[in-house]
N, C-alpha and C positions, 0 to 999 in steps of 0.2 A: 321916628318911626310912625308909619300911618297905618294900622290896624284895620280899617276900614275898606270895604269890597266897592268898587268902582258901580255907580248904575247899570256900566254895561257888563259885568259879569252877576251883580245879581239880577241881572234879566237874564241872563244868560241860564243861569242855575233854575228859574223858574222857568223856561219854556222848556227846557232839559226832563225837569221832573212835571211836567204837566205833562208832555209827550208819553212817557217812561209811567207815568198814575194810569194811565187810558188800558196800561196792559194792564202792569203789577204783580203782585206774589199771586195771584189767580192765575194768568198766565205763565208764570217762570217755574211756579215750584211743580206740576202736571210735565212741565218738559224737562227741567232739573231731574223727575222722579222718571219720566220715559225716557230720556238719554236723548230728546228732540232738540235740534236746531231751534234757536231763536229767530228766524227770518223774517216774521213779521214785523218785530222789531227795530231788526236792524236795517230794512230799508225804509222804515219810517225815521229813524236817526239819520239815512242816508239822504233823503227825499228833503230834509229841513236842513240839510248842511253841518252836521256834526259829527259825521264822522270824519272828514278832511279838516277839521275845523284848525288843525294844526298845519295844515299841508299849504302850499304856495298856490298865492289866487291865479296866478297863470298857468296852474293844472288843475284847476279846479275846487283847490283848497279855499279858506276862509281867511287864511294870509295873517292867524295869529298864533301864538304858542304852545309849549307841552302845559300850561299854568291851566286853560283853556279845557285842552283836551284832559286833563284831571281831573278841573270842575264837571266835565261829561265821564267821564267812568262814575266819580263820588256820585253824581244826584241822581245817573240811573239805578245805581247799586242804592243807593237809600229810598228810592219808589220800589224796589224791591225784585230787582232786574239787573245783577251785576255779571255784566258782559268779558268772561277771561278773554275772549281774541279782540277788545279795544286794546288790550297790553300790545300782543302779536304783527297784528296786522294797521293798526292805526299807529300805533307809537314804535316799537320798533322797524317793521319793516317801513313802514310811511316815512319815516324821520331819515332811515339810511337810504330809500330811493333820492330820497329830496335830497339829501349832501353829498349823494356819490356817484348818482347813477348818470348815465349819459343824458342828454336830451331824448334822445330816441326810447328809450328805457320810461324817463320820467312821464313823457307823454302816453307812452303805450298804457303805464301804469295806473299813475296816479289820480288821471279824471274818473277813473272807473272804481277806483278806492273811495274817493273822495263820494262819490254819487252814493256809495251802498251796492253797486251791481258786482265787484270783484274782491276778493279776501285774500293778502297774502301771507301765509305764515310763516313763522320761524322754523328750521331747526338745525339745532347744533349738538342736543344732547345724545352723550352715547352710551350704551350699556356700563363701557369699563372704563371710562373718561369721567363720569359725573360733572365735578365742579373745575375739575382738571383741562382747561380747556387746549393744553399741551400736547395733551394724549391722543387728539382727536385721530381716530386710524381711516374715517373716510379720505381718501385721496382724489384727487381731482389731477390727472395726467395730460399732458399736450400730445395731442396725436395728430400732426403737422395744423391745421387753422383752427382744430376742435380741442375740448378736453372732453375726457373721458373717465365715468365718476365709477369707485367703487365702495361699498362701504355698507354702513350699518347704522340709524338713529334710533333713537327710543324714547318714548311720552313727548310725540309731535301733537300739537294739539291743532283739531281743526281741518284732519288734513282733506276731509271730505265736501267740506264748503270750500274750500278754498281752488284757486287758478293758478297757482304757483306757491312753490317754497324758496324763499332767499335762507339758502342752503351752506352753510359753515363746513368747507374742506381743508383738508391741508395738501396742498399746493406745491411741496417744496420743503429744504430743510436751509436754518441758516447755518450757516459752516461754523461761525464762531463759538457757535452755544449749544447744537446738535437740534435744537427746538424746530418742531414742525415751523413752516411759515404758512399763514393761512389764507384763503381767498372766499369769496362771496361769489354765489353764482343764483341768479334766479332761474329757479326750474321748475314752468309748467307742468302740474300735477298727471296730464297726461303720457309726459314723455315716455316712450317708448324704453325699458328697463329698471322703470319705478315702478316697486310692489308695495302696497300702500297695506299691512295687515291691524284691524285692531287690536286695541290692547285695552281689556277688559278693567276696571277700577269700580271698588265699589261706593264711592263718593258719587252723588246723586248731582251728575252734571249736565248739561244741555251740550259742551261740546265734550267731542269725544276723542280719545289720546288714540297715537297710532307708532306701529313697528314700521320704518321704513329700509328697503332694501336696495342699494342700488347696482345693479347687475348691467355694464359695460355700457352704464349711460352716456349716450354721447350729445354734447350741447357747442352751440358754435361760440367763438369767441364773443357776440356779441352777447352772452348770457354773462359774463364776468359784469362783477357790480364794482367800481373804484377799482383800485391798482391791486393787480397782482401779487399776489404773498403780502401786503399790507391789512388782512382780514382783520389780524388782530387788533391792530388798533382800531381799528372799523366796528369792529364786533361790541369793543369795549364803550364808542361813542353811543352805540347804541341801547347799550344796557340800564343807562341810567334811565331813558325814559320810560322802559319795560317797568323799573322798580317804583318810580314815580307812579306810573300809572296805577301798580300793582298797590301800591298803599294807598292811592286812592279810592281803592275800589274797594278795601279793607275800612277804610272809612263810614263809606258808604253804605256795607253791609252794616257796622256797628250799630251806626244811625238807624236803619231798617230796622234790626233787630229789639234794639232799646226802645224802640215809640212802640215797637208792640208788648211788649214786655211791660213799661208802663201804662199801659192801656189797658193790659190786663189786669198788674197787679193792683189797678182801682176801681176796677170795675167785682172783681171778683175776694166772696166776702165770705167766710167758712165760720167765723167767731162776731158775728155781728157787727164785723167794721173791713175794711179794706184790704185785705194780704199787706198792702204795700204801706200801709201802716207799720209795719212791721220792720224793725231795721234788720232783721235774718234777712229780708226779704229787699230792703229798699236801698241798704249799703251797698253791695256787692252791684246792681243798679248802676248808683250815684259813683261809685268807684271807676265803673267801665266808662261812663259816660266823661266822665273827669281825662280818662285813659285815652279816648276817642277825639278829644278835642283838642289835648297837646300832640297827638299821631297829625290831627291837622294843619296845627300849626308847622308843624318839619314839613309837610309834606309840601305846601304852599311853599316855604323858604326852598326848598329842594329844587320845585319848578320853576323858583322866578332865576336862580343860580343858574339852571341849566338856560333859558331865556335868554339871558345877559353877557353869555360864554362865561362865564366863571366856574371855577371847579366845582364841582356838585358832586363828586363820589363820596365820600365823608355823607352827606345831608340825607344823599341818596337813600345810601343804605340804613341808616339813625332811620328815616320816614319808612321804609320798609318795614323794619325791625317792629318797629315803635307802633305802626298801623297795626300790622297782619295779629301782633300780642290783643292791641285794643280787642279787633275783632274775635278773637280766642277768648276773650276775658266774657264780651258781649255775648255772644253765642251760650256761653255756658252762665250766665246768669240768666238769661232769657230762658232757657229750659228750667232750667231753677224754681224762677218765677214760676211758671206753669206747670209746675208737679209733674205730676203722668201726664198730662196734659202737651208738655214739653216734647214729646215721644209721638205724638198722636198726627196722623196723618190731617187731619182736619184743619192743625193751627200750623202746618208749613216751615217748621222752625228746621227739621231737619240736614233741608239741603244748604241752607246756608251754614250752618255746625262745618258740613260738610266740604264748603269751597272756603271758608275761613281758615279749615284747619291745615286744606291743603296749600294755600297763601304764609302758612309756616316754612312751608318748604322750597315753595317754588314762588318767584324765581331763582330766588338765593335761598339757601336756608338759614335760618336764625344763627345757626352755628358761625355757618360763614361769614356772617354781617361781625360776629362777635369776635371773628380771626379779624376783619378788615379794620377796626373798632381797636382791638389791642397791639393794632402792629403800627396801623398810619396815622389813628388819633392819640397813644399814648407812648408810642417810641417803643413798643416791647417787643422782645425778640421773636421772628417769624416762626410759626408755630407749624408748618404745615410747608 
């Protein structure tokens, strides 16, 4: 085993976070704390080629993997800029246009993902569905060459920047097992019978979650993404690189979080020597940072598995689990570190508390990783 980062990903990493330094927690936590789009950001990401960096060079991608597009969520989010819609829009919906979509779809789509100028989001989740993705009650109906959607989403994120949502229906029921069968349908945000309402949260984010409604949308066949009532495996190819992504970015905030944190706790001196002298002070620290580094290592292993086609659920969710804790651990040692100080609008620690805490739950929550964890890594009887 070769431990060691290739020249070209750690160049990669360094123009990642030189780009991503130029804004910084100066710019993210001001729009984190106004509930503002990143945009200036993100078509600077777009403009240098990172955010296709995963997508196919004959759409305008970089023509390399989710390993890649990791190392871009982690080294933005540890300049202090971690982007939730690279999970959305870059790795999930990017990953499933490129494996399923038509040619005419990938084109339309994916040079303008790839560039920074179009966003496309997810959604699937529904008020009385959760993690149940069985339940799904939006339907998607044929109405001789159309379908026609009805239905109900909740905590869409993004859905205001974005040009589309590749949209999780159910489509159909299989006869043998009574189970919805599901389809993927991309649906420009303006279509006519999509009510886009927000959905107010008090975690200090730059994107913002939305209620959506769909009342007698109708889309033509070519809006189906892959085959018909096969959503669900579709859905599921998709999800590992959402949680890849998503531990990466729990990574990245750690990192952020920690260098300020130790920066602090040596520079600032109440007893005639350093806080961070202080093991109350410097364990809790060196504990998270311990925590953050073994998160990176699963999460690497995660993306090179998914990369190589090999099974990656197992790794997946272990790097999820394993990040999102790090950053929980981080977060609340950094405020630590910084007393009241921790609390204070000036040193920006808040909003990250904030999107670390909600990376507990979404996109899987802890819980669910530790159902996938006790049923398919240790044999034990399904719990749920």
């Amino acid at each position: 085993m070769d431990f060691r980062e290739t020249s070209e990903h750690r160049d990669l990493r360094d123009t990642v976070r030189a780009i991503t330094a130029k804004f910084g927690p100066e710019y993210y936590v001001p729009r984190a704390e106004a509930g503002e789009p990143t945009h200036e950001l993100w078509a600077e990401l777009g403009r240098n080629g990172f955010l296709g960096i995963n997508l196919p060079e004959e759409y305008g991608g970089g023509g390399a993997g989710l390993a890649e597009l990791a190392m871009v969520c982690e080294e933005t989010a540890a300049a202090g800029c971690p982007l939730l819609l690279l999970l959305v829009s870059a790795a999930i919906s990017g990953e499933m246009i490129s494996d399923f979509g038509t040619e005419e779809q990938k084109r339309q789509w994916l040079p303008r993902m790839a560039s920074g100028e179009s966003k496309v989001v997810f959604g699937i989740t529904e008020p009385d569905a959760g993690s149940n993705t069985h339940r799904l009650s939006t339907v998607a109906e044929r109405d001789g060459g159309d379908f026609v959607i009805n239905g109900t989403k909740h905590y869409i994120s993004g859905v205001d920047e974005a040009e589309a949502i590749l949209l999780v229906a159910r489509s159909g029921r299989d006869e043998a097992t009574g189970r919805g069968r599901l389809s993927l349908f991309l649906v420009p945000t303006d279509t006519p019978g999509l009510v886009a309402t927000p959905l107010p949260v008090s975690a200090k984010l730059p994107e913002k979650q939305f209620v959506l409604h769909f009342d007698a949308l109708r889309l033509p066949a070519s809006a189906l993404l892959g085959e018909e009532g096969n959503g669900f495996a579709q859905v599921f190819h998709g999800l590992n690189p959402e949680r890849i992504t998503g531990a990466a970015v729990c990574v990245g905030i750690a990192r952020h979080l920690l260098a300020q944190a130790a920066d602090y706790a040596s520079t600032r001196s109440v007893w005639g020597t350093p806080i961070g002298a202080h093991q109350g002070i410097a364990h809790p620290l060196a504990k998270a940072r311990i925590e953050t580094d073994l998160a990176a290592l699963m999460t690497a292993k995660a993306a090179w598995l998914h990369d190589n086609d090999q099974p990656a659920g197992e790794a997946s969710n272990m790097a999820k689990y394993a990040a999102a804790e790090a950053a929980g651990a981080a977060a609340e040692a950094a405020i630590q570190a910084h007393g009241g100080n921790g609390l204070a609008t000036e040193y920006g620690i808040l909003p990250y508390w904030g999107i670390s805490r909600l990376l507990r739950i979404a996109p899987v929550s802890r819980e669910m990783v530790l159902n996938f964890v006790a049923q398919h890594s240790l044999g034990l009887p399904r719990s749920y």
